[in-house]
C-alpha positions as CSV (number, residue, x, y, z in Angstrom):
1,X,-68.4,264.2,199.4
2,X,-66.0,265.8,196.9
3,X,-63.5,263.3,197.3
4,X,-65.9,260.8,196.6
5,X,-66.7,262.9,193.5
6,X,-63.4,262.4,192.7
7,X,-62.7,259.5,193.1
8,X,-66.0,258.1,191.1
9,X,-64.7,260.8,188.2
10,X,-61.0,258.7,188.3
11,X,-62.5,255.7,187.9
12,X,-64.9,256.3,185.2
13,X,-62.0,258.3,183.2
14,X,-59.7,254.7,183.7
15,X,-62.8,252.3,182.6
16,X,-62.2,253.0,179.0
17,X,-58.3,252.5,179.0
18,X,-59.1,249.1,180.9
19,X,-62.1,248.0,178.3
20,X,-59.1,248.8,175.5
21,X,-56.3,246.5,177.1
22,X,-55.7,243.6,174.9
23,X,-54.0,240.6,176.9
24,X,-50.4,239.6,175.4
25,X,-50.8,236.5,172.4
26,X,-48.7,233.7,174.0
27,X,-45.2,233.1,172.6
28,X,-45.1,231.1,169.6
29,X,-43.5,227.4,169.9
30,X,-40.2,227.2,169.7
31,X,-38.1,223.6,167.6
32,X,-34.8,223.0,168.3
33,X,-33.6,220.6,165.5
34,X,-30.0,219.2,166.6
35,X,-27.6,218.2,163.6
36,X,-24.3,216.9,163.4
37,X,-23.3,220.2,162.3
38,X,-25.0,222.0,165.1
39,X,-28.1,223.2,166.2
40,X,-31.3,225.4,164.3
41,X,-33.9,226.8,165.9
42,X,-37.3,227.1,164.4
43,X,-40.3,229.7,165.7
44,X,-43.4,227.8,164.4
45,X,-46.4,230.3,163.3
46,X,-49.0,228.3,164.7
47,X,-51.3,231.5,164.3
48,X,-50.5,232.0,161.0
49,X,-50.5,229.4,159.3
50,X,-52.3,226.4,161.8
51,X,-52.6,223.5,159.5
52,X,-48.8,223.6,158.5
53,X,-47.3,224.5,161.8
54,X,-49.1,221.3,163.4
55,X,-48.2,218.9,161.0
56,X,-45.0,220.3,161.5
57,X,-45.2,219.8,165.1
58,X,-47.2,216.0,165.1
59,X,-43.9,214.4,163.3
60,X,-41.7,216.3,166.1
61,X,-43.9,215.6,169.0
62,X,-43.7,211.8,167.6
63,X,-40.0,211.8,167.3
64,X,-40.6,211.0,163.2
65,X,-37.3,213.4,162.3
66,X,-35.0,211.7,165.1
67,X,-32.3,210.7,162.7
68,X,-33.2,211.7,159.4
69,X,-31.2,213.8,157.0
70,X,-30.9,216.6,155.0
71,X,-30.7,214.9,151.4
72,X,-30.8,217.8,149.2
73,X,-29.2,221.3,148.7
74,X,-30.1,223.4,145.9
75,X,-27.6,226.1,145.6
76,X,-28.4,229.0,142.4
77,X,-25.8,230.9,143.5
78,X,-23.8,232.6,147.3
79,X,-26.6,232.9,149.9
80,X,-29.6,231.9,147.5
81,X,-31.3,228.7,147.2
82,X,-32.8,226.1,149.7
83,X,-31.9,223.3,152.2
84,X,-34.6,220.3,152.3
85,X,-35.0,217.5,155.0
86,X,-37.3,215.6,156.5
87,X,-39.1,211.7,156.2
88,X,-38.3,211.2,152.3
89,X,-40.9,209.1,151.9
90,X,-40.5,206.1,154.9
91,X,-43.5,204.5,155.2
92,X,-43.0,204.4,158.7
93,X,-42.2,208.1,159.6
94,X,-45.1,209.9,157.3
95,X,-48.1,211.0,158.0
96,X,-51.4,211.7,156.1
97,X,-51.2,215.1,153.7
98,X,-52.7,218.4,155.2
99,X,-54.4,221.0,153.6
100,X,-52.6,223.9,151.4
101,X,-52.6,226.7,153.3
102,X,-50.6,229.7,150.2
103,X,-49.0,232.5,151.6
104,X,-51.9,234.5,150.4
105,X,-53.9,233.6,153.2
106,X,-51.0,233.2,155.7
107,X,-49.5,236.5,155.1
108,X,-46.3,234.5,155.3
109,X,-43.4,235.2,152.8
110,X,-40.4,233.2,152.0
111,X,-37.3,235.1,153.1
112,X,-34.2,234.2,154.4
113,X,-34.8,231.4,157.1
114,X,-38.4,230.9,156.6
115,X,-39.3,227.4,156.6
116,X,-41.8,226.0,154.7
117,X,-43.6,221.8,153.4
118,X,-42.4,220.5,150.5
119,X,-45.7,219.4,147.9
120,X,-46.3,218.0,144.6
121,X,-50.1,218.9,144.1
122,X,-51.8,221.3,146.7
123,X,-52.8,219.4,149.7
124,X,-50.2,216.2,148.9
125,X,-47.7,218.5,151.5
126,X,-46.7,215.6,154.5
127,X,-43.2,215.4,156.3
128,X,-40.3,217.0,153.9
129,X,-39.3,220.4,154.7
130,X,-37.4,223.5,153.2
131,X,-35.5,226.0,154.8
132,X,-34.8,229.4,152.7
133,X,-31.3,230.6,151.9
134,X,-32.0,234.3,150.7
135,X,-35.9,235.9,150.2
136,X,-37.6,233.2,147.6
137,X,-40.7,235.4,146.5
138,X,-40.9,232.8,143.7
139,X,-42.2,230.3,146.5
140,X,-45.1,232.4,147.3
141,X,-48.7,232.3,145.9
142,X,-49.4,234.4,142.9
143,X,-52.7,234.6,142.4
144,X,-52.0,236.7,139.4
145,X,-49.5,233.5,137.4
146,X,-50.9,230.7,135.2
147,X,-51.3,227.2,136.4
148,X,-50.4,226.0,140.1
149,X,-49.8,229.5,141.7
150,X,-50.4,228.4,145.0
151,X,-46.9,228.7,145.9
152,X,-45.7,226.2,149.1
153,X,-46.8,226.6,152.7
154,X,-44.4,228.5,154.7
155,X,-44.7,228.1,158.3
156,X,-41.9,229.2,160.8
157,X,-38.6,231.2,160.8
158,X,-35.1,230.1,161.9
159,X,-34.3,232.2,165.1
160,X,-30.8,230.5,165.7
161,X,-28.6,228.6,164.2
162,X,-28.4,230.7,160.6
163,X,-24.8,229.7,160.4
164,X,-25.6,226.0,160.4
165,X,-28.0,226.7,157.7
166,X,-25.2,228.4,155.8
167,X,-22.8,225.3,156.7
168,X,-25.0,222.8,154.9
169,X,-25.5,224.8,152.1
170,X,-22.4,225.6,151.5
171,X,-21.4,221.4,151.8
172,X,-20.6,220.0,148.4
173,X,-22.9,217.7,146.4
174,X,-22.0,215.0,144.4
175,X,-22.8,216.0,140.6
176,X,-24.0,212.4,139.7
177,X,-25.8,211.4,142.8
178,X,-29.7,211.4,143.2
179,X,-32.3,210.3,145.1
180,X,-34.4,207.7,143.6
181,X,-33.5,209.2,140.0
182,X,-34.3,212.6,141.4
183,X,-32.4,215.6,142.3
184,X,-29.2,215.1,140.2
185,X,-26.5,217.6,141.7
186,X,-28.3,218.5,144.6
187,X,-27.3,215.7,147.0
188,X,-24.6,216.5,149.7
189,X,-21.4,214.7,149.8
190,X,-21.9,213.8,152.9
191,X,-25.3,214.0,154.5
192,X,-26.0,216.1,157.9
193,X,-27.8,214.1,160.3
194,X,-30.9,215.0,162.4
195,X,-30.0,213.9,165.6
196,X,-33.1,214.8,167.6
197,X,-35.7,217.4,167.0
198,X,-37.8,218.9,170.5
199,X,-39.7,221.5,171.5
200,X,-37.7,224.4,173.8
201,X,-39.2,227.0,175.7
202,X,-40.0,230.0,173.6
C-alpha cells in the first residue's frame, strides 16, 4: 500500500513537468545557392516571415534562379553595402508579387548576411534578391519616418558561404555600365553566375 502511495504521489508530482514540455519547432529550410565563385548557404525563416520565405522558395523549387546572376553590387564603403541577384525581370522566370510583410511584424532585422526581396511599392516584391554586407537598419520599417517606411522584407540569413558574399562584393564594377539605364557604377565587371540553387538538409 505505501509503495503504491508512492508511486501514485511520483506520478502526480511529474504530470505537471510533462503538461509543460513543448515539442522542438522543426529546423528551418536550408538553400544552397552554387555560384561560380562558390557556394552560399541561406536559412529561410519560413516562421517569421511566411509570405517572403515561400516566394523565396517557389522560384527555387521551380529551378527559376538556375543560371542567373548577380547584376549589381552597391559598395558605400569596406564591409557595408549590398549584393542583389535574382530573375531581373524575365518574363519567363517571375512570378506574381506577394504581399509586404516589414520587419515590424517579422521581427527580422537587416544585419550582416540577412537576405531580404527587392520592391518598388509595397507588395510589387517578386524574384530579385539582396543579401546584406554589414547591419542595414536603414532597410528596416520605421513606423516613426515620413512616406514609404515600410522598409524591404527580410527573410533568411547566410549560414555559409560569408566569404563568397565578401568575394562578389569586393569584384569591381564597371563605372559606366547599367542595367536598362539603371544602376550606373553598380554592375560587376564580370558577372557571378548562379549555377543551381536547391534545397539541403538543415
Amino acid at each position: 500500500m505505501t509503495r503504491r502511495l508512492i508511486l501514485v504521489l511520483a506520478m502526480l508530482l511529474a504530470m505537471p513537468c510533462a503538461a509543460q514540455t513543448v515539442p522542438a519547432a522543426p529546423p528551418l529550410p536550408r538553400v544552397a545557392i552554387e555560384t561560380s565563385a562558390g557556394r552560399i548557404v541561406i536559412e529561410v525563416e519560413t516562421a517569421k516571415a511566411p509570405i517572403t520565405a515561400a516566394n523565396f522558395l517557389r522560384y527555387v523549387d521551380q529551378k527559376r534562379l538556375d543560371g542567373v546572376i548577380f547584376y549589381r553590387t552597391v559598395k558605400v564603403q569596406d564591409h557595408f553595402g549590398f549584393i542583389q541577384f535574382g530573375v531581373d525581370g524575365n518574363p519567363k522566370r517571375i512570378l506574381p508579387p506577394i504581399k509586404h510583410e516589414p520587419t515590424s511584424q517579422t521581427g527580422l532585422k537587416h544585419l550582416d548576411g540577412t537576405i531580404s526581396v527587392a520592391r518598388l511599392a509595397p507588395g510589387s516584391a517578386r524574384g530579385e534578391f539582396t543579401i546584406s554586407v554589414g547591419d542595414q537598419p536603414s532597410f528596416d520599417a520605421n513606423p516613426a519616418a515620413p512616406g514609404d517606411n515600410l522598409g524591404y522584407a527580410a527573410f533568411g540569413r547566410v549560414v555559409e558561404g560569408m566569404d563568397v558574399v565578401l568575394k562578389i562584393f569586393d569584384a569591381p564594377v564597371d563605372p559606366a555600365k547599367t542595367v536598362r539605364g539603371a544602376f550606373k557604377g553598380e554592375i560587376p565587371v564580370a558577372a557571378v553566375k548562379v549555377l543551381s540553387v536547391r534545397r539541403v538538409a538543415p
